[in-house]
C-alpha positions in Angstrom: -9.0 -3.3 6.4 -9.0 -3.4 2.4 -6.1 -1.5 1.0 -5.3 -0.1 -2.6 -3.4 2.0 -4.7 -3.6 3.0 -8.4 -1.9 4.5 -11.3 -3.0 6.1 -14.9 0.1 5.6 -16.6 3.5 3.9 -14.7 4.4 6.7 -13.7 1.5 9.2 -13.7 -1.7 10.4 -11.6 -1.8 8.0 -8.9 -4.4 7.1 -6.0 -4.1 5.0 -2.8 -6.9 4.1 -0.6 -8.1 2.2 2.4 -11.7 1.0 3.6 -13.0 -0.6 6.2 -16.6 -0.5 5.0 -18.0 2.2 2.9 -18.5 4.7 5.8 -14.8 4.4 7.3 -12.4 4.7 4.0 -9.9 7.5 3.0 -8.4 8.2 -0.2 -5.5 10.4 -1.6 -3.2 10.5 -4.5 -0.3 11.9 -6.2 0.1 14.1 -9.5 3.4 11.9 -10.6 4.2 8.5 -8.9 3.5 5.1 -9.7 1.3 2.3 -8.9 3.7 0.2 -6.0 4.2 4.1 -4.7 0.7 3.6 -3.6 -0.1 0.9 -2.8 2.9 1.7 0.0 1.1 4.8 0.5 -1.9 3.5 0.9 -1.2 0.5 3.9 0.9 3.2 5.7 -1.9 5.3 5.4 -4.2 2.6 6.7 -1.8 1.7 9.8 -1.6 5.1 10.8 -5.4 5.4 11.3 -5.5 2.4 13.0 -3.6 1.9 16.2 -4.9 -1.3 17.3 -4.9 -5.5 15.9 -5.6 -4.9 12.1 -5.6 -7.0 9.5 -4.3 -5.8 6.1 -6.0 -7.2 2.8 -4.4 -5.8 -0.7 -4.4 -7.4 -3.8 -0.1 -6.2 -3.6 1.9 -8.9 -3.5 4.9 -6.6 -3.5 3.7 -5.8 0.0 1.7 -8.6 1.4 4.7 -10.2 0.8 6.7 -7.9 2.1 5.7 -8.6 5.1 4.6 -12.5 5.2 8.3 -13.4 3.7 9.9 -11.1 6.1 11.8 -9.4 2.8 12.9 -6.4 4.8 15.3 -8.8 7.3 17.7 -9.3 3.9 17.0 -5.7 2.7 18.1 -4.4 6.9 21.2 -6.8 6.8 21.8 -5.9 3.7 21.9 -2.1 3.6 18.5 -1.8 1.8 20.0 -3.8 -0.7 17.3 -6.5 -2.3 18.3 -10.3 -3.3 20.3 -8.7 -6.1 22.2 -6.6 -4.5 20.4 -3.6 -5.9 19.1 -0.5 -3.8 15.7 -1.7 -2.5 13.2 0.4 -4.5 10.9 3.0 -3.0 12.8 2.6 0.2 12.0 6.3 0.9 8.3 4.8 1.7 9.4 1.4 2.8 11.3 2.6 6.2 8.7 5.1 7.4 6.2 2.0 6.6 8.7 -0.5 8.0 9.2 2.2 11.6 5.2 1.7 12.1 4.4 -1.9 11.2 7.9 -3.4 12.9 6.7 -2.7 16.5 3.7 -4.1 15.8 4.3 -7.3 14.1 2.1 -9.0 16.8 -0.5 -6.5 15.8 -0.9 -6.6 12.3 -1.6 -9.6 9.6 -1.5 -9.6 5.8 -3.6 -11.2 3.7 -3.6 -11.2 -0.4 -6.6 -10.8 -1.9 -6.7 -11.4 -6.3 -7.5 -7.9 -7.1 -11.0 -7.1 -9.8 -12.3 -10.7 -8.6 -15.5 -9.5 -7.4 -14.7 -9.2 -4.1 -16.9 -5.9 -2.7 -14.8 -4.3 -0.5 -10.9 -4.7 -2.7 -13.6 -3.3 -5.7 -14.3 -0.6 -3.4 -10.6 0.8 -2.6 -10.2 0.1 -6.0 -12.7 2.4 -7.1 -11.4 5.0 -4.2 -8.1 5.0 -5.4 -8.9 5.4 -8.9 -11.4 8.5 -8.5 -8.2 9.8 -6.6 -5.9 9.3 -9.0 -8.0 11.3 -11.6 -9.0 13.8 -9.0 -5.0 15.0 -8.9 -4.6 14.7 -12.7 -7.3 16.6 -13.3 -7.1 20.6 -13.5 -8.8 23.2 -11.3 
């Protein structure tokens, strides 16, 4: 499961997107957001279609690593604060996210993939989210 999100402007029109192959993807975006907004959006949308052993693939370190590092233990014992004692940002996305994925940690796997290498299926939800991301900036 290839996952994506996408921003014209930071912040501005934004997409997200997630594919398994061509025929099994879904897309949405936002009018003002920015680009770590979706790729957030984008992995929860993922998990939520998928109930079962998935394995994540975004070109996001900000949430592959996430996840690998196990960043949300300090920002929990913390009180969604991060290493410097700031408010965690986007947390508004990252606790719904981290209420699916934690009961399924045995479930799910990360994997960074180096985004606009070539690599068919990360150039695909790449694509996805960016047609999304002009699809809500556009008018009409």
């Amino acid at each position: 499961m290839y996952t994506d999100g996408a921003c014209r402007g930071n912040p501005g029109p934004g997409g997200w997107a997630w594919a398994v192959g061509p025929d099994q993807c879904d897309s949405g975006g936002a009018r003002h957001t920015t680009n770590q907004r979706m790729e957030l959006r984008a992995v929860m949308e993922a998990v939520r279609a998928f109930p079962g052993a998935v394995e994540i693939r975004s070109d996001s370190t900000y949430v592959v690593n996430c996840f690998r590092d196990r960043w949300y233990d300090g920002w929990l014992k913390r009180g969604w604060r991060n290493s410097q004692r700031q408010p965690v940002a986007n947390r508004d996305l990252w606790e719904p996210l981290l209420d699916m994925v934690l009961p399924r940690l045995d479930e799910i796997t990360w994997s960074w993939v180096k985004g606009h290498s070539g690599d068919p299926m990360n150039d695909l939800v790449d694509r996805l989210a960016v047609e999304a991301s002009r699809a809500v900036s556009e008018p009409g």
